[in-house]
KETIDO-746529 format. One line per field, with one value per residue (C-alpha): residue number from 1; x, y, z; residue in three letters. Coordinates in steps of 0.1 Angstrom, whole numbers, plus 5000, padded with zeros to 4 digits. Example, Ala and Ser with C-alpha at 12.3 -4.5 7.8 and 13.67 -1.06 7.14 Angstrom:
BEGIN
resi	1,2
east	5123,5137
north	4955,4989
up	5078,5071
resn	ALA,SER
END
This chain:
BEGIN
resi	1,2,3,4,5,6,7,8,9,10,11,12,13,14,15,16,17,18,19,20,21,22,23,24,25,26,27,28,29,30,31,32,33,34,35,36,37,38,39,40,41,42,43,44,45,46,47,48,49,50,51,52,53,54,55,56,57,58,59,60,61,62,63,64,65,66,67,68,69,70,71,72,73,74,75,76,77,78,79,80,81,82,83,84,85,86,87,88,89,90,91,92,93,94,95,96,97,98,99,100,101,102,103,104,105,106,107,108,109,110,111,112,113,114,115,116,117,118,119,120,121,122,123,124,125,126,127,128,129,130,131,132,133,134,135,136,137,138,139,140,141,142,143,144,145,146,147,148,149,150,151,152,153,154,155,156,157,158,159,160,161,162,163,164,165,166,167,168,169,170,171,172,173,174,175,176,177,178,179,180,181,182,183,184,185,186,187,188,189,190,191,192,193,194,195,196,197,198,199,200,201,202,203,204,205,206,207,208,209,210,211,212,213,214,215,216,217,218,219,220,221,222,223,224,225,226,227,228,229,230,231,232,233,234,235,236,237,238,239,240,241,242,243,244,245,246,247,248,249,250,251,252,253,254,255,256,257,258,259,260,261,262,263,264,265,266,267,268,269,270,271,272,273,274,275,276,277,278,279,280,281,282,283,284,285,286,287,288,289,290,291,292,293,294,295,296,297,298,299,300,301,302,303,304,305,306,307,308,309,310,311,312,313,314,315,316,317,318,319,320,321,322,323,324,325,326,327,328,329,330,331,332,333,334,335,336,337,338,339,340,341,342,343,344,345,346,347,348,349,350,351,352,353,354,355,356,357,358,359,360,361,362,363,364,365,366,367,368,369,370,371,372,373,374,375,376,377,378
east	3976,4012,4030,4062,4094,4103,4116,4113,4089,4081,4080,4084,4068,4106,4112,4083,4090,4125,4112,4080,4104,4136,4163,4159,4120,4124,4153,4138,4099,4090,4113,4109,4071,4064,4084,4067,4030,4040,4068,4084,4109,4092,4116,4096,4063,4047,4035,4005,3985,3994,3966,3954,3963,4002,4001,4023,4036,4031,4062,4050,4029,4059,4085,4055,4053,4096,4093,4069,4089,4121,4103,4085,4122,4136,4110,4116,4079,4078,4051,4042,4051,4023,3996,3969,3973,3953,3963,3951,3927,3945,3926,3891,3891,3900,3865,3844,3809,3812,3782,3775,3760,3772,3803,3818,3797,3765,3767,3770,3743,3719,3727,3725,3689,3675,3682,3664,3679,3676,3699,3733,3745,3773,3795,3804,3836,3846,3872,3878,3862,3856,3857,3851,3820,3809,3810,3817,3822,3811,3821,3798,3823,3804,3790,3823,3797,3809,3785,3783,3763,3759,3768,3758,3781,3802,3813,3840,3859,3874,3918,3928,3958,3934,3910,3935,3950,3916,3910,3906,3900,3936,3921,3900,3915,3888,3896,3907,3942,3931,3914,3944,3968,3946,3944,3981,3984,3965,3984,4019,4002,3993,4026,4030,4005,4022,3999,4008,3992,3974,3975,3947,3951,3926,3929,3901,3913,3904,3911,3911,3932,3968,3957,3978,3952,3923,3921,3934,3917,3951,3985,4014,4048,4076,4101,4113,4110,4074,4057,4024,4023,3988,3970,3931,3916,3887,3869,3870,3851,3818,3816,3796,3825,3834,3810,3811,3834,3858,3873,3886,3907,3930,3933,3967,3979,4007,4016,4034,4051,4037,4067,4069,4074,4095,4081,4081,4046,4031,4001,4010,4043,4028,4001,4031,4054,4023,4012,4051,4056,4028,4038,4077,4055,4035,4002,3991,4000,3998,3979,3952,3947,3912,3908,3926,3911,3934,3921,3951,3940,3961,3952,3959,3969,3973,4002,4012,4041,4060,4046,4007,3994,4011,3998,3960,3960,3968,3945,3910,3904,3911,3881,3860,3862,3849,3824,3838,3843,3871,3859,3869,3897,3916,3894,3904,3938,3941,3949,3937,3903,3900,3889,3847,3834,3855,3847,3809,3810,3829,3801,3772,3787,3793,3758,3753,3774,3759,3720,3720,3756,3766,3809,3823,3841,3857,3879,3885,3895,3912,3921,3890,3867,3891,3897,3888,3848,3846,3835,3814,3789,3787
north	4426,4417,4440,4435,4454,4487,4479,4439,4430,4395,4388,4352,4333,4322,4358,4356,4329,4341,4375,4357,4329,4335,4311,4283,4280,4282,4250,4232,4228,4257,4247,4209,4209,4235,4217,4183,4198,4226,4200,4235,4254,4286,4302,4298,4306,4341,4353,4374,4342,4338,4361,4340,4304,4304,4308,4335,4332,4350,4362,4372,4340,4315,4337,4328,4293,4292,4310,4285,4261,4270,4273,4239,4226,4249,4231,4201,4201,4170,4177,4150,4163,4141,4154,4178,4214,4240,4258,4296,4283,4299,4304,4303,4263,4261,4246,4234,4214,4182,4160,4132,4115,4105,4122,4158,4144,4150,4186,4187,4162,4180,4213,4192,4183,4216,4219,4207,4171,4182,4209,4183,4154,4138,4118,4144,4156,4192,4179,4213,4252,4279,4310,4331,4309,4302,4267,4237,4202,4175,4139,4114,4090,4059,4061,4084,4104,4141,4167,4210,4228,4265,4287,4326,4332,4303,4299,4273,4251,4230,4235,4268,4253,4224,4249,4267,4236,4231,4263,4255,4291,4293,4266,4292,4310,4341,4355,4388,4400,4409,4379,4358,4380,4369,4332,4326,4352,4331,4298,4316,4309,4277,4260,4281,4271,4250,4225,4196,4156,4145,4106,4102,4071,4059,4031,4010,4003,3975,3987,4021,4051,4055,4078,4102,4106,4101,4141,4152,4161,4163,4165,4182,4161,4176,4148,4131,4095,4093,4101,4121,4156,4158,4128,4131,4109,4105,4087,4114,4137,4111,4077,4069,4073,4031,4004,4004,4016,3983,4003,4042,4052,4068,4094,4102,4130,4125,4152,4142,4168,4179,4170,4135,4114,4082,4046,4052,4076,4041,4034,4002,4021,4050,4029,4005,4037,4054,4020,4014,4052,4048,4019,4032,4062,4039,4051,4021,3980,3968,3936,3958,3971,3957,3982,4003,4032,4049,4078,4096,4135,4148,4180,4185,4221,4250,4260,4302,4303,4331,4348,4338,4368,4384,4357,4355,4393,4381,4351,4360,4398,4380,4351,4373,4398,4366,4361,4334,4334,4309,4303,4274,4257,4253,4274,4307,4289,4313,4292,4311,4313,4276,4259,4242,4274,4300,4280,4280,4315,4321,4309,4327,4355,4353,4345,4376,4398,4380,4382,4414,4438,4431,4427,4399,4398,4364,4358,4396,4406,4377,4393,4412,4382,4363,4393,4378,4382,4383,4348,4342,4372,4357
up	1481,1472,1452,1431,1444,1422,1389,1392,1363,1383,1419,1423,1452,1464,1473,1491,1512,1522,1531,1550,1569,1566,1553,1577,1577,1536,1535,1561,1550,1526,1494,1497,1503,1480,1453,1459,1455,1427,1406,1403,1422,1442,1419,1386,1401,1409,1442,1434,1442,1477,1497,1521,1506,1529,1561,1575,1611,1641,1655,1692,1696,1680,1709,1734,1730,1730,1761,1777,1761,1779,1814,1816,1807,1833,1859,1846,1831,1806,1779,1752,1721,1700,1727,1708,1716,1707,1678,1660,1639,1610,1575,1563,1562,1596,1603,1575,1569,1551,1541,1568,1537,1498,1504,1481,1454,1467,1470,1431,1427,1446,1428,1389,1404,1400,1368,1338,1327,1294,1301,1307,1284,1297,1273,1253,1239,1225,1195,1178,1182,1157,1175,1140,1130,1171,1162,1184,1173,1198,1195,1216,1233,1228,1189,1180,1161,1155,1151,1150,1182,1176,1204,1209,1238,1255,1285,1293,1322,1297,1306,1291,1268,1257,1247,1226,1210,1196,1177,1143,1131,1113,1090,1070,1042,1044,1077,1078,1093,1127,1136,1124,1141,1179,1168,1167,1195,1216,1198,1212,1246,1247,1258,1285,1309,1338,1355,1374,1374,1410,1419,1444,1466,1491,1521,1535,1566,1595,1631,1646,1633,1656,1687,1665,1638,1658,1658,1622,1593,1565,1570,1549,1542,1524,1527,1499,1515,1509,1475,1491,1497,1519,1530,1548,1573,1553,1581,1602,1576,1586,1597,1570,1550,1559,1568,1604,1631,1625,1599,1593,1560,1543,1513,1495,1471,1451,1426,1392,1371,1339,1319,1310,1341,1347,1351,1391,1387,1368,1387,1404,1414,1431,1452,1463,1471,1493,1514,1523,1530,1553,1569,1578,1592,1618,1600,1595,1591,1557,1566,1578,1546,1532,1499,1479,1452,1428,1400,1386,1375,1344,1354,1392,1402,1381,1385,1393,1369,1367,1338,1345,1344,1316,1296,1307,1301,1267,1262,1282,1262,1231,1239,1255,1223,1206,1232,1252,1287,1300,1340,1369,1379,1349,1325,1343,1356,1390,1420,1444,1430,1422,1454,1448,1460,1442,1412,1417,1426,1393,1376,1397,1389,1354,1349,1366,1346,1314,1318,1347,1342,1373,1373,1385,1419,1424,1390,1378,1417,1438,1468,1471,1469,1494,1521,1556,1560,1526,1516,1551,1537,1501
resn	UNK,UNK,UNK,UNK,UNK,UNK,UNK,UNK,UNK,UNK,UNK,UNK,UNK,UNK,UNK,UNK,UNK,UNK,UNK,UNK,UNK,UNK,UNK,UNK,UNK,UNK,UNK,UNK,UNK,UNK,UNK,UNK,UNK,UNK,UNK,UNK,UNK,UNK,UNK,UNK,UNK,UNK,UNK,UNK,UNK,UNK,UNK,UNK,UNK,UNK,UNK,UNK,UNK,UNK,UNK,UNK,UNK,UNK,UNK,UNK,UNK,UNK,UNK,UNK,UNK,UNK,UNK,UNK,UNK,UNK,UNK,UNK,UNK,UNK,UNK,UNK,UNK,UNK,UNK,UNK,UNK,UNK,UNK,UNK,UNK,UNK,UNK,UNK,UNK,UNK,UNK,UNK,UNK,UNK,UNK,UNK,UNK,UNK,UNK,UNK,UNK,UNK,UNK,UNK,UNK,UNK,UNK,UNK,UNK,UNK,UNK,UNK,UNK,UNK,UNK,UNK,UNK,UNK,UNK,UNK,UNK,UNK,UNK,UNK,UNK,UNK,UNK,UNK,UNK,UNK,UNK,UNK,UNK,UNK,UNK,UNK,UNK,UNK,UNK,UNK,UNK,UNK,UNK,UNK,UNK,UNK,UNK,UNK,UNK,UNK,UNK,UNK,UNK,UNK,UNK,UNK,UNK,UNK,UNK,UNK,UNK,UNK,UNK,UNK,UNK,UNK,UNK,UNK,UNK,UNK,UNK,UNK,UNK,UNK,UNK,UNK,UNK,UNK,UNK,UNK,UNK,UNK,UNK,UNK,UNK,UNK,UNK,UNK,UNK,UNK,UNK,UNK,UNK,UNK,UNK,UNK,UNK,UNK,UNK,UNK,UNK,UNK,UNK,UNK,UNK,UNK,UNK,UNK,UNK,UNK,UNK,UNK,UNK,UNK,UNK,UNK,UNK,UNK,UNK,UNK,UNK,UNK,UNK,UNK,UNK,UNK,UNK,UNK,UNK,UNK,UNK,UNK,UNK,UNK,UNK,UNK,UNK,UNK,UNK,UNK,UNK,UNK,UNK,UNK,UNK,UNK,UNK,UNK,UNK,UNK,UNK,UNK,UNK,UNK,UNK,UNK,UNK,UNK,UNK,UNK,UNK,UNK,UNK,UNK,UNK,UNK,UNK,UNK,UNK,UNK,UNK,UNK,UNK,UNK,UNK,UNK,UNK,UNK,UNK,UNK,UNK,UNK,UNK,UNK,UNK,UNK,UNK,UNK,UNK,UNK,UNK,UNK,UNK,UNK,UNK,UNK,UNK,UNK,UNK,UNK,UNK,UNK,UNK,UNK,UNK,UNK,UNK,UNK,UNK,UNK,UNK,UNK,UNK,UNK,UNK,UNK,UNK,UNK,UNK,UNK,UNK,UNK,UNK,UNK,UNK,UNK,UNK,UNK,UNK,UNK,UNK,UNK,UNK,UNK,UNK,UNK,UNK,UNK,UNK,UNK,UNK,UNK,UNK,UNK,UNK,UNK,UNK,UNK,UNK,UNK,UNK,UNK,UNK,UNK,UNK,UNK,UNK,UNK,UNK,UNK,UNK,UNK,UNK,UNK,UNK,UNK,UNK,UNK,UNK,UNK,UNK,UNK,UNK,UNK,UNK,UNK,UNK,UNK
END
C-alpha cells in the first residue's frame, strides 16, 4: 500500500516513478510509454493504483546481470542480444491459460449459458435514470421504442460519467432539498472522470512470425514513431487462432486521448500508421498481409487521475444511498481492479454482499484483493 508523503494532499504517479527508477529510467521509457497508453502526463494521474500493475526493479539482480555483462566482454564472450533469456517471471500474468478454442469470448459465452435466456436482452439502451422514482428508461435499438423497467436495487457497468449524464432526477419539481443537493453533487462530477479511446488493430498474416516473435506473447513500445503502445502475437495464444500454420498474426493497441482528437486517429489513418510502423520494425512485410480487423473502443482505459478518489468517495455513497451499485471496468472506474477477472469478481461479490452480508473484497479494498497469493486462493 502506497501512502501519500506528510502534508501532500495527492501523490501523483510521476513521483512515483522518479522515486521507483530514478531520472534516467523515467525519461528514457517510463514518461514516453506511460504517456502514449494513459494520453496523460504521470503528472496528472495518482499513484494509489499502482500495487502490483508496474513492475519495480530489482537492484541486486539488474547489478548481477551488469556484472556478467562486463565479464563475458572482458573474455571476449559474444552473446546475441535478440537470443531468449530467462527472465523473473514478474507479476501474476506471468503465465496464464487461454482458450485453445473460440478465443476470450468463449469464456463469457459459457458463463451467459448458465443462466436463464430470459434473464439477458441484448439491444438495449439505458437513455435516462431516475434515481428518486428507481426508474430506468430503455430504448430498443432496432424499433427505437422507449419504455420504463422498474428496478428495486441496480447494479450497473454502464461508464460512470455516462451514468451521471443521464440522471433526470433534477427534472422533478417535488424533490426535497437533500436529494437535489446529491443530484447536482454527483452532476459536479461528471466531467471529471479521465478515460482514454483504444483502436484495436489485428493482422492476418501469411508465413511464419520473425524468429524474434516466435517466443512472445505482447510487447510494450513507447516511441513516438509508431502509433501502438502493446501489440500480441495472437497466434501464439492457440493455433487455432488462424487457419493453418501458413499463417500467424498480429494484434495492435493504439490509445487516442479523450479530448477531441485530430484527423490522424481516423480509422483508415491509424490502420495505415500501425502496418507501416510494423514494417520499419521488420515485424512483418506488407505484401504478406492477407486481413486486417479494426474495432475502435470509446472507452479504453480508465484513467487514475489525480483526484480519483476524492471524487468516487463523492459519487458511489451518494448511489448506493439510492440503492445503486456502480461495479466493472468503467462502472467502479479503478484501474487496478478492472482486468476480466477483477471485474467478475466485483460482481461475485456484490451478489454476495446483496443476498448473504458478506463485504466486498475486490472493489472496496484493492490492494488486499491483489496481494500476491491473493487471487491464486480466490
Amino acid at each position: 500500500s502506497l501512502k501519500s508523503p506528510v502534508g501532500k494532499k495527492h501523490y501523483s504517479f510521476e513521483e512515483w516513478l522518479l522515486r521507483t527508477f530514478g531520472r534516467s529510467l523515467y525519461t528514457q521509457f517510463m514518461l514516453p510509454y506511460n504517456k502514449k497508453v494513459w494520453t496523460v502526463n504521470p503528472s496528472e494521474m495518482n499513484a494509489t493504483w499502482v500495487g502490483e500493475r508496474v513492475a519495480t526493479p530489482d537492484y541486486e539482480k539488474i547489478q548481477a546481470r551488469v556484472k556478467v555483462a562486463d565479464d563475458n566482454e572482458s573474455k571476449n564472450i559474444f552473446v546475441d542480444p535478440m537470443r531468449p533469456r530467462k527472465d523473473d517471471g514478474w507479476g501474476p500474468n506471468n503465465t496464464f491459460r487461454y482458450p485453445a478454442q473460440g478465443g476470450n469470448g468463449s469464456i463469457w459465452q459459457a458463463i451467459a449459458n448458465t443462466i436463464p435466456r430470459s434473464w439477458i436482452q441484448y439491444g438495449k439502451r439505458v437513455v435516462s435514470i431516475n434515481t428518486e422514482k428507481k426508474v430506468l428508461q430503455v430504448e430498443d435499438v432496432e424499433s427505437k421504442e422507449i419504455s420504463p423497467v422498474s428496478y428495486d436495487v441496480l447494479v450497473s457497468t454502464i461508464p460512470l460519467d455516462v451514468f451521471i449524464g443521464s440522471i433526470t432526477d433534477l427534472d422533478d419539481g417535488s424533490l426535497n432539498a437533500k436529494h437535489v443537493d446529491e443530484i447536482r453533487s454527483l452532476k459536479a462530477q461528471k466531467d471529471r472522470f479521465v478515460h482514454t479511446r483504444t483502436h484495436v488493430i489485428g493482422l492476418g498474416i501469411e508465413g511464419v512470425p520473425p524468429y524474434f516473435l516466435k517466443d512472445k506473447s505482447w510487447m510494450y513500445f513507447p516511441d513516438p514513431d509508431s502509433p501502438f503502445y502493446r501489440i500480441t502475437v495472437f497466434s501464439n495464444y492457440s493455433r487455432n487462432h488462424v487457419p493453418s500454420e501458413k499463417y500467424w498474426s498480429l494484434m495492435c493497441e493504439c490509445a487516442e486521448p479523450m479530448a477531441k482528437s485530430d484527423e490522424t486517429w481516423g480509422k483508415e489513418q491509424v490502420i495505415t500508421a500501425t502496418i507501416d510502423s510494423l514494417v520499419n520494425y521488420g515485424f512483418i512485410d506488407r505484401g504478406a498481409i492477407v486481413s486486417t480487423f479494426y474495432k475502435k473502443l470509446e472507452y479504453g482505459y480508465p484513467v487514475p487521475f489525480l483526484e480519483r478518489d476524492e471524487v468516487l468517495d463523492i459519487v458511489q455513497p451518494i448511489l448506493e444511498s439510492k440503492s445503486i451499485y456502480s461495479r466493472g471496468r468503467f462502472g467502479g472506474w479503478k484501474y487496478e481492479v478492472s482486468n476480466q477477472d477483477h471485474s467478475f469478481m466485483q460482481g461475485v461479490e456484490l451478489s454476495d454482499y446483496l443476498f448473504r452480508g458478506v463485504p466486498e473484497l475486490t472493489y472496496q479494498d484493492p490492494n488486499q484483493a491483489n496481494a500476491p497469493g491473493k487471487r491464486l486462493a480466490r
